[in-house]
C-alpha positions as CSV (number, residue, x, y, z in Angstrom):
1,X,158.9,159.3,113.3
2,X,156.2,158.4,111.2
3,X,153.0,160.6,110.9
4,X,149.5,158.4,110.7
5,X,147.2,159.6,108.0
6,X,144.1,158.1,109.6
7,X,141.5,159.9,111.6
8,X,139.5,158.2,114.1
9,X,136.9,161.0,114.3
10,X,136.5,160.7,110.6
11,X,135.8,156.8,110.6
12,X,133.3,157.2,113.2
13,X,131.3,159.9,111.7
14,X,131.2,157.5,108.5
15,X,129.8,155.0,111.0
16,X,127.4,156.8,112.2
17,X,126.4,157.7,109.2
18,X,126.1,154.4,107.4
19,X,123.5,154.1,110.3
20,X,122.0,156.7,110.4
21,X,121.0,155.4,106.3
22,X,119.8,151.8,107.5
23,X,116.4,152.5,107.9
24,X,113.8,150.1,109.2
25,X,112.6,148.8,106.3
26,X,116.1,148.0,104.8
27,X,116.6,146.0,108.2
28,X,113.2,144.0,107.6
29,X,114.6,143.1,103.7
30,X,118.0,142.0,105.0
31,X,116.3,140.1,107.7
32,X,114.1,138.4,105.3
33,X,116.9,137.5,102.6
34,X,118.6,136.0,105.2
35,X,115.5,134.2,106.4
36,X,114.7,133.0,102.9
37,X,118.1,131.8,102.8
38,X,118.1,129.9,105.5
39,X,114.7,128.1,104.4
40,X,116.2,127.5,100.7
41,X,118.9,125.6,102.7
42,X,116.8,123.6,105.3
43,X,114.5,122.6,102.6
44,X,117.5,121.7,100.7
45,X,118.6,119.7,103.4
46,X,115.0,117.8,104.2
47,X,115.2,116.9,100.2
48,X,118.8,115.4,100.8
49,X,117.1,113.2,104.0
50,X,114.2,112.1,101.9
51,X,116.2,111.1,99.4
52,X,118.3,109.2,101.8
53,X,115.1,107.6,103.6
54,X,113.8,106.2,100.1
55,X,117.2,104.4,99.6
56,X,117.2,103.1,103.0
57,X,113.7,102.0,102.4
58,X,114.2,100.5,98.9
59,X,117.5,98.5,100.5
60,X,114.8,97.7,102.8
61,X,112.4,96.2,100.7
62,X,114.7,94.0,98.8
63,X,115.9,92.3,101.1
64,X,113.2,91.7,102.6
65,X,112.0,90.4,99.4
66,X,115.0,88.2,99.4
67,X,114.0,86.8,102.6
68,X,110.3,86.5,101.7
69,X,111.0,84.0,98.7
70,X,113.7,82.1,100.1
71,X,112.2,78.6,100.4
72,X,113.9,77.4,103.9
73,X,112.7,80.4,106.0
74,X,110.1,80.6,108.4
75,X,108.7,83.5,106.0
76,X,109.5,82.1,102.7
77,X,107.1,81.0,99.8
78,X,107.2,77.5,101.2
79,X,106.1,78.9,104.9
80,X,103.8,81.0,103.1
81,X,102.0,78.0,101.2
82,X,101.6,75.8,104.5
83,X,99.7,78.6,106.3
84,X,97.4,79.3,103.1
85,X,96.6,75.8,103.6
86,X,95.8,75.6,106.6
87,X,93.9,79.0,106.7
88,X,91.8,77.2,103.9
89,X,91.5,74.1,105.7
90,X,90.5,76.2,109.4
91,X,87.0,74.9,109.0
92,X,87.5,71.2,107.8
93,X,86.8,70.0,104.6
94,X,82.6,69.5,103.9
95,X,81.3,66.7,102.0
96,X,78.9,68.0,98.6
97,X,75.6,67.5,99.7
98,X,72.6,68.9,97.8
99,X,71.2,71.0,101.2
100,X,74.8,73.0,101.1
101,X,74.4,76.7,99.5
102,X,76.1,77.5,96.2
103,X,79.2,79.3,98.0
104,X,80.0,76.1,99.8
105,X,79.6,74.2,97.1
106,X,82.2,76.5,95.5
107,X,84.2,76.7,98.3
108,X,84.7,73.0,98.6
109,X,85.9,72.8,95.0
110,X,88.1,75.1,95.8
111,X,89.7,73.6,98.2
112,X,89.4,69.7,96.8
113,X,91.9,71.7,93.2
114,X,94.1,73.2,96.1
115,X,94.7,70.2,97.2
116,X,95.0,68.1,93.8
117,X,97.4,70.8,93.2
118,X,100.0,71.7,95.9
119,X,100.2,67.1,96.9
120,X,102.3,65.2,94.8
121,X,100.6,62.3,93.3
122,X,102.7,59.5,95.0
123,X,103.1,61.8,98.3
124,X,103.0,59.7,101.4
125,X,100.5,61.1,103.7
126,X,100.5,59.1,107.0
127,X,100.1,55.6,106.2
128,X,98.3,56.4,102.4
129,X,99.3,57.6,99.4
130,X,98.3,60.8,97.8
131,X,95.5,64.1,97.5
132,X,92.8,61.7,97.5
133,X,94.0,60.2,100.7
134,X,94.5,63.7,102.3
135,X,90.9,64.8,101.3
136,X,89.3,61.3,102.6
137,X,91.0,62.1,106.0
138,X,89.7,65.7,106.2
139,X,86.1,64.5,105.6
140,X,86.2,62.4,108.3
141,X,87.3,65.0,110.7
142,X,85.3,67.7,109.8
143,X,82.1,64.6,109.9
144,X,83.3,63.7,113.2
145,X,82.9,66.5,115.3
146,X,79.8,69.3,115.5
147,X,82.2,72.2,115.6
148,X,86.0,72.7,114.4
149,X,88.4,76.0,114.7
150,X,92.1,75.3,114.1
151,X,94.6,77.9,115.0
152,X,98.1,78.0,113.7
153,X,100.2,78.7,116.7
154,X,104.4,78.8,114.7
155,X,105.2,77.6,111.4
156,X,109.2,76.3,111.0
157,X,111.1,75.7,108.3
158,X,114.0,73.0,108.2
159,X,116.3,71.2,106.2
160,X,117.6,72.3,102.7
161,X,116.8,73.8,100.1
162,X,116.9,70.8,98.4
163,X,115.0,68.9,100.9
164,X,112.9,72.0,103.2
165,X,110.6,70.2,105.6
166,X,107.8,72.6,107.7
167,X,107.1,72.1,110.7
168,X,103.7,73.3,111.8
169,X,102.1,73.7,115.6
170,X,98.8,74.5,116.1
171,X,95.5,73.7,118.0
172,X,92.2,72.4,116.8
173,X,89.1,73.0,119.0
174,X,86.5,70.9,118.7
175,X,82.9,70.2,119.8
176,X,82.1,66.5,120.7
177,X,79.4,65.0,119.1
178,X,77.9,61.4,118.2
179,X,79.2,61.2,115.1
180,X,82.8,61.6,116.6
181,X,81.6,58.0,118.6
182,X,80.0,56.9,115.5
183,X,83.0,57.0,113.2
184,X,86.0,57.8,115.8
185,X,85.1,55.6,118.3
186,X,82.4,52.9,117.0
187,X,83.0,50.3,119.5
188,X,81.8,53.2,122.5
189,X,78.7,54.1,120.4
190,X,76.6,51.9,122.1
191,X,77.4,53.0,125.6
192,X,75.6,56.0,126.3
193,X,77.1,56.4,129.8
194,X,80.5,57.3,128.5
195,X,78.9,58.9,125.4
196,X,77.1,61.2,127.5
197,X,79.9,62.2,129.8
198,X,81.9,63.2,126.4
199,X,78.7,64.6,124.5
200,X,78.5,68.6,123.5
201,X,82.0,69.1,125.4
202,X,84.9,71.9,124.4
203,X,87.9,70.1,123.5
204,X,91.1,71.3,122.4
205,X,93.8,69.2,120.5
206,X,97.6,70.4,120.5
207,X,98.5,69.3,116.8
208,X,102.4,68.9,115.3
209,X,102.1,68.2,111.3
210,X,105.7,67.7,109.3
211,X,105.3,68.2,106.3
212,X,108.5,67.6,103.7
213,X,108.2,69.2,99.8
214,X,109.6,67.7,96.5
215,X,112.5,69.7,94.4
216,X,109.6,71.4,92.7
217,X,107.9,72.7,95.7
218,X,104.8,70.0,95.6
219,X,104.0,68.3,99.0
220,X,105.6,65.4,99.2
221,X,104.9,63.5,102.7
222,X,102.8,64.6,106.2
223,X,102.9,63.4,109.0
224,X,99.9,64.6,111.6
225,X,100.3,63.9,115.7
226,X,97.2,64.9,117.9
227,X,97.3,64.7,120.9
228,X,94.2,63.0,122.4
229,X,94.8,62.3,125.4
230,X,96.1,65.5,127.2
231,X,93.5,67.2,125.3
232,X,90.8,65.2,126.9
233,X,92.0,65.2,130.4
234,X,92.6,69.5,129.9
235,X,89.1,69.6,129.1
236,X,87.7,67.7,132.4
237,X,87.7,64.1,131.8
238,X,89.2,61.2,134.1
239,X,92.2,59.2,133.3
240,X,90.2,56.2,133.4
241,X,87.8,57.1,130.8
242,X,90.1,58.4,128.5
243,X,91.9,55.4,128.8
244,X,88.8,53.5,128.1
245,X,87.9,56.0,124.9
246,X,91.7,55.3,123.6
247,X,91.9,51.7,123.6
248,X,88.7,51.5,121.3
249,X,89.4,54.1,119.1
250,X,89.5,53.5,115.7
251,X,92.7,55.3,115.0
252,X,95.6,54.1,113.8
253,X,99.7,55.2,114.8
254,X,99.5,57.8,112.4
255,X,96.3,59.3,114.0
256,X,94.3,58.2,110.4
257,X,90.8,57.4,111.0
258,X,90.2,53.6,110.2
259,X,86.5,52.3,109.3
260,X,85.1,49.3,108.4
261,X,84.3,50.1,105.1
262,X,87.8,51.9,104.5
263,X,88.9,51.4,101.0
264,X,91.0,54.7,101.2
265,X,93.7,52.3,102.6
266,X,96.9,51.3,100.6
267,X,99.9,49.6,101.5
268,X,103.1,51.7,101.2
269,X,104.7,48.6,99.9
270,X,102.8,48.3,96.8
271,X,103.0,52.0,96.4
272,X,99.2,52.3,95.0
273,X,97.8,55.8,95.0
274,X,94.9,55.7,97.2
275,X,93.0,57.4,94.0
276,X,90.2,55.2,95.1
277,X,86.9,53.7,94.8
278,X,85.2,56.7,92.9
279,X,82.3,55.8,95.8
280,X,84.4,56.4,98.5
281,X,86.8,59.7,97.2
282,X,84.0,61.5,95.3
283,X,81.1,61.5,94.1
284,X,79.7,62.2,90.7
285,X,79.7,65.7,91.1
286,X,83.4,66.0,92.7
287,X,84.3,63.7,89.5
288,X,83.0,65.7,86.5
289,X,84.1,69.2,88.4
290,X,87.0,67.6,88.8
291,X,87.6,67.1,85.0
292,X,86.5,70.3,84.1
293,X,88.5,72.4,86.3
294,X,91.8,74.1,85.3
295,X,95.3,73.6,86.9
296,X,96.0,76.5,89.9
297,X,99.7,77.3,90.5
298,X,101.1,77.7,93.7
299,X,101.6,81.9,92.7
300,X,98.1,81.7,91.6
301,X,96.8,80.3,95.2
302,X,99.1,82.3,97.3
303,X,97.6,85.3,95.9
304,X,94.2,84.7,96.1
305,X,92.7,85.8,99.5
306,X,89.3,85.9,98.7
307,X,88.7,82.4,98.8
308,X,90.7,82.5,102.0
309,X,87.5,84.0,103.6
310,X,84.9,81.7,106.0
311,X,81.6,82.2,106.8
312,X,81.3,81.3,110.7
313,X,78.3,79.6,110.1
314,X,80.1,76.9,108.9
315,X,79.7,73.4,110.4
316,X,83.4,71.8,110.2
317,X,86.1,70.1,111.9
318,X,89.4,69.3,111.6
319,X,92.3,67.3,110.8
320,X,95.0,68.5,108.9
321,X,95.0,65.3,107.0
C-alpha cells in the first residue's frame, strides 16, 4: 500500500496565501498589461485591415482606370470627348460681332480650335464635308432661335475599336423667335398669322447624333436627327400647322439648314472640303486668330474645365452640327 506524501491542508494554506499577497494594486497592473495587450493587438489588427482596404482600393482604381481609357466604352476617352463637346457646344455657337464682351470673344475661339481640332478634315458631316461645315451649321442654330439649352440625356459607344461609333441622345430647348422664320422657315416669314401662333413659344427637340471616329480618334462623320415635329405638337401646336411649317422649311434630309445664299454646300461626290468662301465661314478676325492659334490635343481639351464654364446670360441655340 502506497503512502501519499501530499498534504491537502498544506496546498491550501499556500493558496491562501498567495492571496492573501495579491493586493489591489498588483490586480489593477495585471489588469492593465492585459488591457494594453489587448489594444497592441486590436490596433495590430486595424493596421492589417487598412492595409488590406488600400489594396482593394488600388485594385480598385486601376481598373477603373482600365475601363476609363478604353475607347469602346460608354465611359472611355472617346465617351468622354463627345460629352466635352457637347458641354462646350450647350449654348450654340455665337457669331464674332464687335458688341460681344471679351470673354465671348474668347470663348468662341475656343470653341471654333476645338472644333478644327477634334473633326477630321475630309469628315462627312451630314451632307458637307468638314470643321468648317460643322461650325457654319451651329451658327445657324444658335441665330435661329432667341434661347437654346441642350441636355445630354445617354451617351453610347459602339462598334470596334477600330471603327467606335457614339451614339448620343439628348434634348435641345429652344425659344421661338423670327429669326427661326427668317432663316428656318423663309417661305412662312411673311405670314404673321402662323408666325405669331409659333412666336416666343418653349420648344423642346428630342435629338439622336451618330457620330463615327477615325483610327486616330479624330471625328470622322455625324449624322444629327431632330425631331421637329413631335417636338412642336408636345409643345401645343396643331397637326395642321406643323404640317404647314414642315413642308416649307428650309431643311434638308439630314436636318442641315439650306439658304439661299448657301455656299457652305458641297457635293460628297466631288469630295470638296466645305473650307469655304472666307465670307461665308469666317470673317477677318476668325481668319487671322485662326492662323495664330496653336494646335490643342484631345488630352489637352479633355482636361481643361474652365473653358467648360457658361455664363447664363448667353444668347444661343443649338444644333449639334
Amino acid at each position: 500500500m502506497m503512502i501519499s506524501t501530499s498534504c491537502p491542508v498544506d496546498h491550501a494554506d499556500e493558496k491562501k496565501t498567495r492571496s492573501r499577497g495579491s493586493t489591489s494594486s498588483e490586480r489593477g497592473k495585471a489588469l492593465r498589461v492585459r488591457r494594453k495587450e489587448y489594444e497592441e493587438n486590436l490596433r495590430s489588427r486595424v493596421r492589417a485591415l487598412r492595409h488590406q482596404v488600400a489594396d482593394l482600393q488600388s485594385q480598385r482604381t486601376i481598373w477603373h482606370a482600365k475601363i476609363l481609357f478604353t475607347n469602346c466604352s460608354d465611359t472611355g476617352s472617346l465617351a468622354q470627348l463627345v460629352r466635352h463637346y457637347y458641354t462646350l457646344f450647350r449654348f450654340g455657337l455665337q457669331t464674332p460681332k464687335p458688341h460681344l464682351n471679351e470673354a465671348a470673344i474668347k470663348r468662341i475661339r475656343y470653341q471654333e480650335h476645338f472644333m478644327q481640332q477634334i473633326i477630321d478634315p475630309d469628315a462627312q458631316v451630314s451632307e458637307f464635308v468638314g470643321p468648317q461645315a460643322s461650325m457654319m451649321q451651329w451658327r445657324q442654330y444658335t441665330a435661329a432661335h432667341a434661347s437654346f439649352i441642350g441636355d445630354i440625356k445617354s451617351v453610347e459607344v459602339t462598334g470596334t475599336p477600330e471603327s467606335p461609333n457614339v451614339i448620343i441622345h439628348s434634348l435641345f430647348h429652344v425659344i421661338i423667335s423670327r429669326a427661326t422664320f427668317a432663316i428656318m422657315f423663309p417661305q412662312m416669314a411673311q405670314n404673321e398669322d402662323v408666325v405669331r401662333k409659333f412666336l416666343h413659344k418653349r420648344v423642346t427637340y428630342d435629338v439622336i447624333s451618330r457620330i463615327r471616329f477615325t483610327k486616330d480618334g479624330r471625328i470622322g462623320g455625324k449624322d444629327v436627327d431632330v425631331d421637329f415635329i413631335d417636338g412642336f405638337l408636345k409643345a401645343g401646336f396643331s397637326m395642321e400647322d406643323v404640317s404647314e411649317l414642315m413642308q416649307l422649311a428650309a431643311l434638308s434630309s439630314h436636318n442641315t439648314i439650306q439658304t439661299a445664299s448657301d455656299t457652305v454646300k458641297e457635293p460628297l461626290t466631288s469630295r470638296k472640303r466645305a473650307r469655304s468662301d472666307q465670307k461665308t465661314f469666317q470673317s477677318s478676325e476668325i481668319q487671322e486668330e485662326k492662323e495664330a492659334g496653336t494646335k490643342m490635343r484631345v488630352a489637352f481639351l479633355l482636361g481643361d474645365e474652365s473653358e467648360e464654364k457658361t455664363e447664363a446670360s448667353e444668347k444661343t441655340t443649338t444644333r449639334a452640327a
